[in-house]
mmJSON file of the N, C-alpha and C atoms, coordinates in Angstrom:
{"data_MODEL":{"atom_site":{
"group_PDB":["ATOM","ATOM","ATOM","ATOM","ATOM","ATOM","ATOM","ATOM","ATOM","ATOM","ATOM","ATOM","ATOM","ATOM","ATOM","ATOM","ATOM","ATOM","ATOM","ATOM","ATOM","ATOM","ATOM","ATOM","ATOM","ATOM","ATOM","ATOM","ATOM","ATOM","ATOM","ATOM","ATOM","ATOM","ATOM","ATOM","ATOM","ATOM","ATOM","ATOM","ATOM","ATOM","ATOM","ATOM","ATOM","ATOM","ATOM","ATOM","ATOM","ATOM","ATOM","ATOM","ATOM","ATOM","ATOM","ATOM","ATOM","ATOM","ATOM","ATOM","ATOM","ATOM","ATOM","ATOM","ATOM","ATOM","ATOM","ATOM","ATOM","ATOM","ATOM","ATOM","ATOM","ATOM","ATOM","ATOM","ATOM","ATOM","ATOM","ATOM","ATOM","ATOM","ATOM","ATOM","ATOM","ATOM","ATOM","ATOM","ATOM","ATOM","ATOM","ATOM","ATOM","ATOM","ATOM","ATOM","ATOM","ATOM","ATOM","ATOM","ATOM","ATOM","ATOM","ATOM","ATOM","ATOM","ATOM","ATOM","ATOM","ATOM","ATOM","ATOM","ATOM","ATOM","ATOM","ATOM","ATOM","ATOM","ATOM","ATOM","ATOM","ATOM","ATOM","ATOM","ATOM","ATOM","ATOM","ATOM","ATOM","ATOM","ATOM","ATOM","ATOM","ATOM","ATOM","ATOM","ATOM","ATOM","ATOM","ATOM","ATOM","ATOM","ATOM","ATOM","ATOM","ATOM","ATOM","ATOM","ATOM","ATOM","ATOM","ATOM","ATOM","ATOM","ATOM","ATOM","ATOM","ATOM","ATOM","ATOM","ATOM","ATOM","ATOM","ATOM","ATOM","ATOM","ATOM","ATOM","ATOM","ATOM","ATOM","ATOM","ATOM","ATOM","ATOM","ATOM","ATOM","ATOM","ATOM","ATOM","ATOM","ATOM","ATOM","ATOM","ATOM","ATOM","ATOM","ATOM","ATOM","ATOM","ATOM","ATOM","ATOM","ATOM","ATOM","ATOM","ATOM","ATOM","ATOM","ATOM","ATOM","ATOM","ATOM","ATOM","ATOM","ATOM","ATOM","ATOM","ATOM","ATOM","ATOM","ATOM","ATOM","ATOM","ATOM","ATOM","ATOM","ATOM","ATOM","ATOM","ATOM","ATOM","ATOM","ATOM","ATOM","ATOM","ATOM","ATOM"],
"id":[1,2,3,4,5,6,7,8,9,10,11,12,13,14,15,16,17,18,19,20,21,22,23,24,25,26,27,28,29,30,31,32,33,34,35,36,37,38,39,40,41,42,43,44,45,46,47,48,49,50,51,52,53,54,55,56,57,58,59,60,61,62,63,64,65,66,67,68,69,70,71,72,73,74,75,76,77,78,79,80,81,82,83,84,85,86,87,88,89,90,91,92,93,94,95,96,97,98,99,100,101,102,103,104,105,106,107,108,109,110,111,112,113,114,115,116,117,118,119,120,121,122,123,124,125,126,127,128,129,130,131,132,133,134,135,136,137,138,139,140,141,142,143,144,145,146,147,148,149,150,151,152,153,154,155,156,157,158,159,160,161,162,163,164,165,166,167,168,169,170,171,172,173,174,175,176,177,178,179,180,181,182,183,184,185,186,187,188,189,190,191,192,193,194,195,196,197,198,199,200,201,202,203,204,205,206,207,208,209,210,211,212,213,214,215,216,217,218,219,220,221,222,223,224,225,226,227,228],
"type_symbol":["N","C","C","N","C","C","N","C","C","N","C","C","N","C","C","N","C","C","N","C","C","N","C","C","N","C","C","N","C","C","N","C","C","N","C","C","N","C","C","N","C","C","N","C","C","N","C","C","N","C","C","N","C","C","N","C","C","N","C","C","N","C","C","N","C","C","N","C","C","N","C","C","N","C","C","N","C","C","N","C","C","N","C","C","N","C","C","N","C","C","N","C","C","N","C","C","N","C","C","N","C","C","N","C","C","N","C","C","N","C","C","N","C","C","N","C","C","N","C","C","N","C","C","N","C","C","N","C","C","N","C","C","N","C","C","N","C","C","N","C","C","N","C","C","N","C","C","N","C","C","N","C","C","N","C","C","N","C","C","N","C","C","N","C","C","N","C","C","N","C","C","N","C","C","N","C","C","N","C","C","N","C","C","N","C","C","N","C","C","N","C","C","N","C","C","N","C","C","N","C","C","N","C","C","N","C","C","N","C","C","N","C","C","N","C","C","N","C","C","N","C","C","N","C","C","N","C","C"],
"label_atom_id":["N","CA","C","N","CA","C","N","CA","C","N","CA","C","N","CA","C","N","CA","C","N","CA","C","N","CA","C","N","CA","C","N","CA","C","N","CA","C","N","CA","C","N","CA","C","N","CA","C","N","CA","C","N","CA","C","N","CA","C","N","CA","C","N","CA","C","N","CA","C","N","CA","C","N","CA","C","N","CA","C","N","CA","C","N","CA","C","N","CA","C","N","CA","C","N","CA","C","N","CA","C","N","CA","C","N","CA","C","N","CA","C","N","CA","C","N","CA","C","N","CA","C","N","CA","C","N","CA","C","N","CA","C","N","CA","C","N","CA","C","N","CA","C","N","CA","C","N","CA","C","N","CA","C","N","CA","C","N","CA","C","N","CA","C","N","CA","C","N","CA","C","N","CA","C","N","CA","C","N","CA","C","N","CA","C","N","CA","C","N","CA","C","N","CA","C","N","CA","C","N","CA","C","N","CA","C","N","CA","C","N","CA","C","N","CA","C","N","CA","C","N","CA","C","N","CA","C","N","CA","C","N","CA","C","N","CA","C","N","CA","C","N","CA","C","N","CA","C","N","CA","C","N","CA","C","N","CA","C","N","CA","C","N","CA","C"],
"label_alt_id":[null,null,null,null,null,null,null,null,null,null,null,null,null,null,null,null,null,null,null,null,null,null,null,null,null,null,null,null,null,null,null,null,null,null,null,null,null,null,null,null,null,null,null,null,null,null,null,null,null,null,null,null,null,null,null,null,null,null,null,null,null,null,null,null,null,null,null,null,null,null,null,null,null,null,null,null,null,null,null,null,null,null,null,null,null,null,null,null,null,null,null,null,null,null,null,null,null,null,null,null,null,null,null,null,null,null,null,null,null,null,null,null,null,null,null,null,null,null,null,null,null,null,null,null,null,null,null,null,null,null,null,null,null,null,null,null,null,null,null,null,null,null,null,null,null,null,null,null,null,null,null,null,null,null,null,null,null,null,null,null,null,null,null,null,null,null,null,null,null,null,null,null,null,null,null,null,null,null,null,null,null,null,null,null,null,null,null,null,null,null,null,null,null,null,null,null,null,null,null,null,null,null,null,null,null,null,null,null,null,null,null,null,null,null,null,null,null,null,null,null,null,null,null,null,null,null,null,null],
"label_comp_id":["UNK","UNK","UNK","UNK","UNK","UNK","UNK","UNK","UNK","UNK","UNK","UNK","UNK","UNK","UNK","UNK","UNK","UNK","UNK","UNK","UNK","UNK","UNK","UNK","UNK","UNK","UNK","UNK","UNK","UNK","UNK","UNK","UNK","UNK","UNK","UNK","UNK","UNK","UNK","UNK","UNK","UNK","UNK","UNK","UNK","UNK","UNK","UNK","UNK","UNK","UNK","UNK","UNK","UNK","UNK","UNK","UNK","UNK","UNK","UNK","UNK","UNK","UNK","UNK","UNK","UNK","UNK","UNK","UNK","UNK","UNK","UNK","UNK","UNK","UNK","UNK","UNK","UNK","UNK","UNK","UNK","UNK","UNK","UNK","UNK","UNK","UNK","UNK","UNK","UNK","UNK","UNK","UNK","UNK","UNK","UNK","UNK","UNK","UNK","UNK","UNK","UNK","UNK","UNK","UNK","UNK","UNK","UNK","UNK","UNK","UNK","UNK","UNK","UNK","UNK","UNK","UNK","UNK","UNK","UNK","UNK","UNK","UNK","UNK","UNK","UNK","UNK","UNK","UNK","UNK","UNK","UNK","UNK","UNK","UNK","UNK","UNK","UNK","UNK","UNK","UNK","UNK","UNK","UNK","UNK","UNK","UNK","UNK","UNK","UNK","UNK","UNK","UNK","UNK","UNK","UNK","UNK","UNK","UNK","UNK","UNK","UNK","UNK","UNK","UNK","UNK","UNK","UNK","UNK","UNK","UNK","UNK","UNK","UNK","UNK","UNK","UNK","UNK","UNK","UNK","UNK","UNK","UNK","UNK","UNK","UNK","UNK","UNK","UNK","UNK","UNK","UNK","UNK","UNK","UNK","UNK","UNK","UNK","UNK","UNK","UNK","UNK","UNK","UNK","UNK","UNK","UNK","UNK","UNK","UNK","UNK","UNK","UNK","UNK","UNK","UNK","UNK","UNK","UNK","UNK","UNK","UNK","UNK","UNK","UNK","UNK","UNK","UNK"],
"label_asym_id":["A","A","A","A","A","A","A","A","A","A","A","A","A","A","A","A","A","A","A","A","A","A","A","A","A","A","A","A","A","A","A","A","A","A","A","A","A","A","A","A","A","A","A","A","A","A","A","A","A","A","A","A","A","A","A","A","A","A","A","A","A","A","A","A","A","A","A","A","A","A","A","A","A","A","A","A","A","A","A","A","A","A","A","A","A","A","A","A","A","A","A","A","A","A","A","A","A","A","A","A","A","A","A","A","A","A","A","A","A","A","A","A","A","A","A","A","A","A","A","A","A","A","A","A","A","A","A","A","A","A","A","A","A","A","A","A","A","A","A","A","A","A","A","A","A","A","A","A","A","A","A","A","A","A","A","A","A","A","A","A","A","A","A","A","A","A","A","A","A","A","A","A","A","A","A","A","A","A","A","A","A","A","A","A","A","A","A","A","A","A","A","A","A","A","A","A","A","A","A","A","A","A","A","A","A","A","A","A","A","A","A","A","A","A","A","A","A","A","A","A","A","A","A","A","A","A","A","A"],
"label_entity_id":["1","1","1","1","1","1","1","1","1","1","1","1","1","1","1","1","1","1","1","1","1","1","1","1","1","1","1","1","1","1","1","1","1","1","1","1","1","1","1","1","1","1","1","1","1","1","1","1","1","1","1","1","1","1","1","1","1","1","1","1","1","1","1","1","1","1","1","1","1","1","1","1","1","1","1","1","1","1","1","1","1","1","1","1","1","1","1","1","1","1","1","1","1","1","1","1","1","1","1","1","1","1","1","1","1","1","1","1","1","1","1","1","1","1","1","1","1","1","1","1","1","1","1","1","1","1","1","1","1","1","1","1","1","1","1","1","1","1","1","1","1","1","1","1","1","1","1","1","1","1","1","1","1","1","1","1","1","1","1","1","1","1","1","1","1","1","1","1","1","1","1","1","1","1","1","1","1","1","1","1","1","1","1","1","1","1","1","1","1","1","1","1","1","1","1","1","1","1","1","1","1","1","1","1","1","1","1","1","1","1","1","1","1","1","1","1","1","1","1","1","1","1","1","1","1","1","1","1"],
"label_seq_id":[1,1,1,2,2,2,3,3,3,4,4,4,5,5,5,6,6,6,7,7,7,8,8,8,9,9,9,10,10,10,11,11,11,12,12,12,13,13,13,14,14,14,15,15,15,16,16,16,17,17,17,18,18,18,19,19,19,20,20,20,21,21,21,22,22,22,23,23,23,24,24,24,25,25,25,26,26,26,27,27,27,28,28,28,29,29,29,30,30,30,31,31,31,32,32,32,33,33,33,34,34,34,35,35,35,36,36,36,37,37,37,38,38,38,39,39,39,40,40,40,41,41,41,42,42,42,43,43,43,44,44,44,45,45,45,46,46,46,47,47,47,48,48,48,49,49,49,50,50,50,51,51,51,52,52,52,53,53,53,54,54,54,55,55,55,56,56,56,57,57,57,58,58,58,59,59,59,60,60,60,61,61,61,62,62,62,63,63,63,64,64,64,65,65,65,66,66,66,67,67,67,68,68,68,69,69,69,70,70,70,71,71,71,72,72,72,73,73,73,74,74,74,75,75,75,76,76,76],
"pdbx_PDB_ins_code":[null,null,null,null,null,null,null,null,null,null,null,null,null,null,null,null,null,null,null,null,null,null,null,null,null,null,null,null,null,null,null,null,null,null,null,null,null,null,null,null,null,null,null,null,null,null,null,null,null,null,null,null,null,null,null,null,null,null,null,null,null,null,null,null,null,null,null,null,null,null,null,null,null,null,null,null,null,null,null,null,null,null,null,null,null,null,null,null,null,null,null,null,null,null,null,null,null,null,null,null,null,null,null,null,null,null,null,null,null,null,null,null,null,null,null,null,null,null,null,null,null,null,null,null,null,null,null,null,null,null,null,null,null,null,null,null,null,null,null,null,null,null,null,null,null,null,null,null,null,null,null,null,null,null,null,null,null,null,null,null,null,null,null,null,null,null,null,null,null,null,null,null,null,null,null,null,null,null,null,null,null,null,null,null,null,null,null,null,null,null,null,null,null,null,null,null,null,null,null,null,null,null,null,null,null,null,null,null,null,null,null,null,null,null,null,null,null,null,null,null,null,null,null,null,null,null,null,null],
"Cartn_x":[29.982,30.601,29.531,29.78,29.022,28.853,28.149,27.761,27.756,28.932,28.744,28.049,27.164,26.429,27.029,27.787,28.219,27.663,26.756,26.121,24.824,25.347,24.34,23.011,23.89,22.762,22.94,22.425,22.09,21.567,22.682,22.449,21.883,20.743,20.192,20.579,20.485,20.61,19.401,19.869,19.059,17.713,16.775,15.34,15.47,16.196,15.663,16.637,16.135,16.697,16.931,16.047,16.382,17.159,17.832,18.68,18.325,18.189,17.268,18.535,18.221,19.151,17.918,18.662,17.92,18.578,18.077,18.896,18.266,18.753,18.528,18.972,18.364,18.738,16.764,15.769,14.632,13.829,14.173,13.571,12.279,12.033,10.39,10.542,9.712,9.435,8.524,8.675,8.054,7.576,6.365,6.161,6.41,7.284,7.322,8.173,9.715,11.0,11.039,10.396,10.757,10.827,10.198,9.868,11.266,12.257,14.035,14.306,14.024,15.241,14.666,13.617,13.367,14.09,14.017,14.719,16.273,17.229,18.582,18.549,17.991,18.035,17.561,17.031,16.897,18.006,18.576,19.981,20.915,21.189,22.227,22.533,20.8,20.867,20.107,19.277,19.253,17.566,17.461,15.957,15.021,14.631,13.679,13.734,14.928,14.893,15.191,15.726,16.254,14.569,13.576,12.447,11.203,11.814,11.114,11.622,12.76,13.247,12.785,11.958,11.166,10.144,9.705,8.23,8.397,7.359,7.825,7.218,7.163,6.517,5.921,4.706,4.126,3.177,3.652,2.942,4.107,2.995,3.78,4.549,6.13,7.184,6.849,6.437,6.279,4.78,4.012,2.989,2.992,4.751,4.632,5.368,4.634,5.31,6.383,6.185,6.747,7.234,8.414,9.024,8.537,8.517,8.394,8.849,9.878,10.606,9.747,9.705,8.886,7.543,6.889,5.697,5.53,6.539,6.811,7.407,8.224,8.577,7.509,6.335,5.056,4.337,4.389,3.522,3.93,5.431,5.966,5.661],
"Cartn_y":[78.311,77.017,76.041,75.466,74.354,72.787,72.423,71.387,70.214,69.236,67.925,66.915,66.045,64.804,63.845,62.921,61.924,60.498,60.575,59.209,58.783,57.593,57.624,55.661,55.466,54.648,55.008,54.17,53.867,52.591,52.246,50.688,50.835,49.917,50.049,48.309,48.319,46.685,46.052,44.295,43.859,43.457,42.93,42.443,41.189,40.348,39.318,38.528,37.675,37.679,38.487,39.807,40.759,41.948,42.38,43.441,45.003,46.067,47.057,48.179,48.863,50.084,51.345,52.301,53.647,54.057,54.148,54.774,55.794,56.317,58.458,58.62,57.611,57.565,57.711,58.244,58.158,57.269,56.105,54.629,54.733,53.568,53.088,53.707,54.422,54.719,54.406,54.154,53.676,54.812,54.557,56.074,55.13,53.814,52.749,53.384,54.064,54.092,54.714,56.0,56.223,55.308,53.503,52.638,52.19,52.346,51.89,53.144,54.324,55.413,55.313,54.877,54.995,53.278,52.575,51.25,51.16,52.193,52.644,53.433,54.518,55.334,54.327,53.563,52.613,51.983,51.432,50.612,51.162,52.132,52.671,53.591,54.039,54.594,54.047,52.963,52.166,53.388,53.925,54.807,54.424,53.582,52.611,52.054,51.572,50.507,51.49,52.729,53.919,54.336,54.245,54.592,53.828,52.49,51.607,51.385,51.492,52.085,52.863,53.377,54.887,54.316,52.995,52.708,51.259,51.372,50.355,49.459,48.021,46.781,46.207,46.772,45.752,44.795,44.019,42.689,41.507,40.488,39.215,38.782,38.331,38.116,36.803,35.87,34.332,34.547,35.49,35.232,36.799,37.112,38.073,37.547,37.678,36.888,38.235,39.485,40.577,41.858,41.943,42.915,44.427,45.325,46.376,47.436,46.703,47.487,46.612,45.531,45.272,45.678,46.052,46.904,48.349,49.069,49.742,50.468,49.272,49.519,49.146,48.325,48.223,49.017,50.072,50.676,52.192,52.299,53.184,52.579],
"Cartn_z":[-11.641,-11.823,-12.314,-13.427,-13.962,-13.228,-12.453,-12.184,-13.475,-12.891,-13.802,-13.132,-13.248,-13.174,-14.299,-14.271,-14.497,-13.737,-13.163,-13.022,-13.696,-14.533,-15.344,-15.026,-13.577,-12.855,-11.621,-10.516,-9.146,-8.588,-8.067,-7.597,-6.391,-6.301,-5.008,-4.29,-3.296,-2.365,-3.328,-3.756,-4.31,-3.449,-3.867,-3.313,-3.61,-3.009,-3.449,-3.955,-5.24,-6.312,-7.364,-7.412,-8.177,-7.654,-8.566,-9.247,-8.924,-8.603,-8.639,-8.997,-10.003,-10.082,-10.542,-10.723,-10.967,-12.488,-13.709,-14.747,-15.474,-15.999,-15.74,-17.322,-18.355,-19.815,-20.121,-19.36,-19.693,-20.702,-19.703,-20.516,-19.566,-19.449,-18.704,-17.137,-16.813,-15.37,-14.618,-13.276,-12.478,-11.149,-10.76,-9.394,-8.511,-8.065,-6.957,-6.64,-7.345,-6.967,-5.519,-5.273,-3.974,-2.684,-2.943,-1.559,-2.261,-3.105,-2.943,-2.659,-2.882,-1.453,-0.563,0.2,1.438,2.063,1.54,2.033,2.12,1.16,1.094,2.229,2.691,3.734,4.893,5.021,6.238,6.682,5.183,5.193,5.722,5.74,5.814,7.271,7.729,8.826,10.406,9.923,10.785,11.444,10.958,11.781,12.306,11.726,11.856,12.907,13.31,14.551,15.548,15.565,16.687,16.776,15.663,15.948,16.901,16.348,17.176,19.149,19.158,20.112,21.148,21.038,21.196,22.377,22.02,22.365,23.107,24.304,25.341,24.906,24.996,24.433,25.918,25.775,26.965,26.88,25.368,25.377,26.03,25.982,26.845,25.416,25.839,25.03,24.24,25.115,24.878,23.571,23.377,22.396,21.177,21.378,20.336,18.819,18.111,16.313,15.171,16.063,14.928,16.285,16.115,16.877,16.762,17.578,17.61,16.66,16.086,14.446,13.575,13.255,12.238,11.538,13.199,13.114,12.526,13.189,12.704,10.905,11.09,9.269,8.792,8.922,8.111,7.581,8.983,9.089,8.173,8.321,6.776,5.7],
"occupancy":[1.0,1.0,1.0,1.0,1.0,1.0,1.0,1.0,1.0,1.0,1.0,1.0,1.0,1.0,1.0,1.0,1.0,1.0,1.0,1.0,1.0,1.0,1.0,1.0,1.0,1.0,1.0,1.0,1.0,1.0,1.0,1.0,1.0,1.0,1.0,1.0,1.0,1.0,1.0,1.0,1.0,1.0,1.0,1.0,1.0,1.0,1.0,1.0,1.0,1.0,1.0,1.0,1.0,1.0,1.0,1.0,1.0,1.0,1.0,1.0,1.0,1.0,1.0,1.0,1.0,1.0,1.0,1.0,1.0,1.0,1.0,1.0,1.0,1.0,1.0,1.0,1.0,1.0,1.0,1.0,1.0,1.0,1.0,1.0,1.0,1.0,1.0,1.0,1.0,1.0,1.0,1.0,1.0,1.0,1.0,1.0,1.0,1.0,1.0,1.0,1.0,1.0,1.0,1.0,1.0,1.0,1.0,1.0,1.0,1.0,1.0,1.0,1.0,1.0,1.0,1.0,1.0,1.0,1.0,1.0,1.0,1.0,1.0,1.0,1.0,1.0,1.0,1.0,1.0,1.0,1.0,1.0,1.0,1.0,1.0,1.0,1.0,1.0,1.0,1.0,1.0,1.0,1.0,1.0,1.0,1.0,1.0,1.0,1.0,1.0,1.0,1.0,1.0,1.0,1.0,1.0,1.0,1.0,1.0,1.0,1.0,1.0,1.0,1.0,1.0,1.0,1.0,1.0,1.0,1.0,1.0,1.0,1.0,1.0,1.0,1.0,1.0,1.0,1.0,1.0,1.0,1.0,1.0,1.0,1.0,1.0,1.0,1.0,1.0,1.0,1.0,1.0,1.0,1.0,1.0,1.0,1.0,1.0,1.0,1.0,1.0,1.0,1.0,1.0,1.0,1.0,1.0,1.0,1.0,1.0,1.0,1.0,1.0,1.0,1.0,1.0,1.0,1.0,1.0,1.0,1.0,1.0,1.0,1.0,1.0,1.0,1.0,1.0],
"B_iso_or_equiv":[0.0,0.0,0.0,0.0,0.0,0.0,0.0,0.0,0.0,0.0,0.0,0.0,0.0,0.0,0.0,0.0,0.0,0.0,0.0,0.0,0.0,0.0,0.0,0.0,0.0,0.0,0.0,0.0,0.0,0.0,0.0,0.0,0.0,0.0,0.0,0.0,0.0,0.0,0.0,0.0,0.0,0.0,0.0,0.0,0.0,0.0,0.0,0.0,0.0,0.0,0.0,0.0,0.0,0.0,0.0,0.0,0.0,0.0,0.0,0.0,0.0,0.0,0.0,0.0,0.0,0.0,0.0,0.0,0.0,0.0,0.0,0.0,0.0,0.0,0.0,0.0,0.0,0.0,0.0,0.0,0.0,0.0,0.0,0.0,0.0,0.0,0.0,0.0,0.0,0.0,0.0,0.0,0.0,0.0,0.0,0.0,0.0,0.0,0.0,0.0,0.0,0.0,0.0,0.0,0.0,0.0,0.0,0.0,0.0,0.0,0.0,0.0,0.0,0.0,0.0,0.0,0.0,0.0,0.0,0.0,0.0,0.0,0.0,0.0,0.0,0.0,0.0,0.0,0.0,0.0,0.0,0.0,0.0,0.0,0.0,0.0,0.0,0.0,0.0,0.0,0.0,0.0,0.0,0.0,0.0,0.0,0.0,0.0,0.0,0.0,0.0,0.0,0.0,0.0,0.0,0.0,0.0,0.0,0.0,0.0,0.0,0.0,0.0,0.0,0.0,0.0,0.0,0.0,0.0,0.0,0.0,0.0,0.0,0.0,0.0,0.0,0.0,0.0,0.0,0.0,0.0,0.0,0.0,0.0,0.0,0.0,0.0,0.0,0.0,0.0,0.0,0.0,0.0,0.0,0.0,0.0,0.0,0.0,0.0,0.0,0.0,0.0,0.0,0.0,0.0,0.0,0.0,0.0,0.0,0.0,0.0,0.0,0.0,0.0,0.0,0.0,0.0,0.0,0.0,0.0,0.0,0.0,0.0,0.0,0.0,0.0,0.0,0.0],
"pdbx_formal_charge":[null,null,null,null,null,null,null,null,null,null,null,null,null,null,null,null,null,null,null,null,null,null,null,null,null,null,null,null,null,null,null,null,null,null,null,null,null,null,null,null,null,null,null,null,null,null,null,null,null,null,null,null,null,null,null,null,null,null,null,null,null,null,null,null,null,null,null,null,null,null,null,null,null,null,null,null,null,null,null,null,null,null,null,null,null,null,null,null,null,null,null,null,null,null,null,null,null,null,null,null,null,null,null,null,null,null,null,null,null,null,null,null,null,null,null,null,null,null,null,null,null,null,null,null,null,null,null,null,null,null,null,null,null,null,null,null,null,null,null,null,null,null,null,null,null,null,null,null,null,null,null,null,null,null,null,null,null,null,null,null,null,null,null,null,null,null,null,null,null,null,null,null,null,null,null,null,null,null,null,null,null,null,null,null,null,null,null,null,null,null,null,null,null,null,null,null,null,null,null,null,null,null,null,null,null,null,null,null,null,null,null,null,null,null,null,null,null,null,null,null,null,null,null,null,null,null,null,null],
"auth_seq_id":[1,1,1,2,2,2,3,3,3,4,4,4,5,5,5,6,6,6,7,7,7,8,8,8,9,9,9,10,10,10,11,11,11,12,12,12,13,13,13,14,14,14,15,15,15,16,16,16,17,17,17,18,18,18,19,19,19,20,20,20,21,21,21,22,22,22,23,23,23,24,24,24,25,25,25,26,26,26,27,27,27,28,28,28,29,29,29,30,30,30,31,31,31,32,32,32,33,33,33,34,34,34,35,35,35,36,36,36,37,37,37,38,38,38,39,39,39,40,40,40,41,41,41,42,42,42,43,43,43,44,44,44,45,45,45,46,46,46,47,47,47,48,48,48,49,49,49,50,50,50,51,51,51,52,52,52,53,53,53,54,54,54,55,55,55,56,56,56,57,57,57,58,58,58,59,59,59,60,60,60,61,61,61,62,62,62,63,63,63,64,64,64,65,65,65,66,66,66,67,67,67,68,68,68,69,69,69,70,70,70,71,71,71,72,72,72,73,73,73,74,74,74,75,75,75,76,76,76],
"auth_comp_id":["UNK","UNK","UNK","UNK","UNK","UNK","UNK","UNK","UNK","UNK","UNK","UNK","UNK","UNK","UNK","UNK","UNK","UNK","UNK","UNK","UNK","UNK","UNK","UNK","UNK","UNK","UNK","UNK","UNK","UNK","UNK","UNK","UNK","UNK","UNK","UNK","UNK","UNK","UNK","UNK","UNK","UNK","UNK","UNK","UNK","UNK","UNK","UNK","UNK","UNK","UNK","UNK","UNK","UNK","UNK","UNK","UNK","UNK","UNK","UNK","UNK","UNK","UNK","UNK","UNK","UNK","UNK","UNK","UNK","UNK","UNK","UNK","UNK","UNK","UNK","UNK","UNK","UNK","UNK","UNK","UNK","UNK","UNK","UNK","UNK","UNK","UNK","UNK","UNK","UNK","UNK","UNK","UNK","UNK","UNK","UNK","UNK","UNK","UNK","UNK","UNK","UNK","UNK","UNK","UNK","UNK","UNK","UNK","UNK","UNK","UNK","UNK","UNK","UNK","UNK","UNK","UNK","UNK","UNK","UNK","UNK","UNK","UNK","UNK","UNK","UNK","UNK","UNK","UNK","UNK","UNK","UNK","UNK","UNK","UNK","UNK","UNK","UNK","UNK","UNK","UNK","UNK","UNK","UNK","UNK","UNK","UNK","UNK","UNK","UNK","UNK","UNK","UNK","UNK","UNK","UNK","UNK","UNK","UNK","UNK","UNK","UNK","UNK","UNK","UNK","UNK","UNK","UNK","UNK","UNK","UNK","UNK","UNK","UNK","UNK","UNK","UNK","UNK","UNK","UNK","UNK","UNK","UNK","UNK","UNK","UNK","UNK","UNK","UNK","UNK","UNK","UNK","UNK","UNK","UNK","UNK","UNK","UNK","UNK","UNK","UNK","UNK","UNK","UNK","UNK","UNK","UNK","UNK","UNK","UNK","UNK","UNK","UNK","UNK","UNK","UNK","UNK","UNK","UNK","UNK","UNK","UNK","UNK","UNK","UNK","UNK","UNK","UNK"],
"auth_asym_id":["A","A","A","A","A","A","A","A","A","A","A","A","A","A","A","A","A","A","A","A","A","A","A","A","A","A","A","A","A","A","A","A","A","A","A","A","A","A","A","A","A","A","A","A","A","A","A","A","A","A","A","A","A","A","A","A","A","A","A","A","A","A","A","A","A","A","A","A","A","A","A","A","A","A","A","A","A","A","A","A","A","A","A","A","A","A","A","A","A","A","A","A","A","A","A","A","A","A","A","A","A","A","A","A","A","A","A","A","A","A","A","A","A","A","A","A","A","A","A","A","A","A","A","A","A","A","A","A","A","A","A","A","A","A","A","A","A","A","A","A","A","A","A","A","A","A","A","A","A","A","A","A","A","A","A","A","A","A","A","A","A","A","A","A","A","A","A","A","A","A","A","A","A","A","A","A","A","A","A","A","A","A","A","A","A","A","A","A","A","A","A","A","A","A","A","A","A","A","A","A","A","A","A","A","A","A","A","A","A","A","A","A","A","A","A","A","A","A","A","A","A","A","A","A","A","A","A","A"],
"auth_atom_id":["N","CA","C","N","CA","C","N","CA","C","N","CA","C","N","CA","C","N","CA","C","N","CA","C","N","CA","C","N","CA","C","N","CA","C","N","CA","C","N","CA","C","N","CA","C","N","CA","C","N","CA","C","N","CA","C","N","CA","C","N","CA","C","N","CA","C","N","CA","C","N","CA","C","N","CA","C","N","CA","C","N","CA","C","N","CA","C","N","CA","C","N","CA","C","N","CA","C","N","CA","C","N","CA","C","N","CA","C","N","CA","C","N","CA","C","N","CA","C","N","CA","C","N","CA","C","N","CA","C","N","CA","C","N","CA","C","N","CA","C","N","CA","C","N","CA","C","N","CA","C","N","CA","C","N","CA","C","N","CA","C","N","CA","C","N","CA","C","N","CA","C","N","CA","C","N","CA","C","N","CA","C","N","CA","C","N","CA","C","N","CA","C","N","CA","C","N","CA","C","N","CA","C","N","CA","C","N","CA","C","N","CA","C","N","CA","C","N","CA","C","N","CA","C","N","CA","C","N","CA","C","N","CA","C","N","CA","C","N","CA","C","N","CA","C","N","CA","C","N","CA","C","N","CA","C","N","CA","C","N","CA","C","N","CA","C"],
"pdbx_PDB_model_num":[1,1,1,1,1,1,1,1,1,1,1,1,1,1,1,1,1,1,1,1,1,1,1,1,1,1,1,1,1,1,1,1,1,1,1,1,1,1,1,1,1,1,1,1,1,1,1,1,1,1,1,1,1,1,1,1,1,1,1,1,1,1,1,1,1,1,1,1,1,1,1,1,1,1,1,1,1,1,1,1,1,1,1,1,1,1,1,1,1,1,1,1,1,1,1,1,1,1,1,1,1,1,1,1,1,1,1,1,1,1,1,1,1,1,1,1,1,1,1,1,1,1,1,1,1,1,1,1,1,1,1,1,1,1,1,1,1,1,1,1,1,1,1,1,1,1,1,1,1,1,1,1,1,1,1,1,1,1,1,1,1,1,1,1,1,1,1,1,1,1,1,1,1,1,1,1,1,1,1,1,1,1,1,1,1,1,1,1,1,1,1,1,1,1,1,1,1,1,1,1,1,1,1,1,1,1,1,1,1,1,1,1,1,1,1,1,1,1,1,1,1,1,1,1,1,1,1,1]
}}}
């Protein structure tokens, strides 16, 4: 059986003010694209924060500036 591929972009969640899609007509490429599937797979599955989850926070609440997921997604 012959496999059809009929998609000829990929919209990713914008950044911003910008736009981000994926198009598969071999124009200009970029080696960034994989940090938009790894931010779609965040979106969508939430890992990140089930990861941060994981780990007890035993700093004092009143002098912390970045949550335990934030740290974490950085640090991907």
């Amino acid at each position: 059986m012959k496999t059809e591929c009929s998609t000829d972009r990929l919209d990713f969640l914008p950044a911003g003010r910008r736009e981000m899609r994926a198009l598969f007509d071999g124009g200009t490429i970029t080696s960034d694209a994989g940090v938009l599937l790894l931010r779609e797979v965040e979106a969508h599955s939430g890992i990140l924060k089930g990861f941060g989850e994981c780990f007890t926070d035993y700093r004092d609440p009143d002098l912390i500036e970045h949550t335990v997921e934030q740290l974490v997604a950085q640090r991907v």
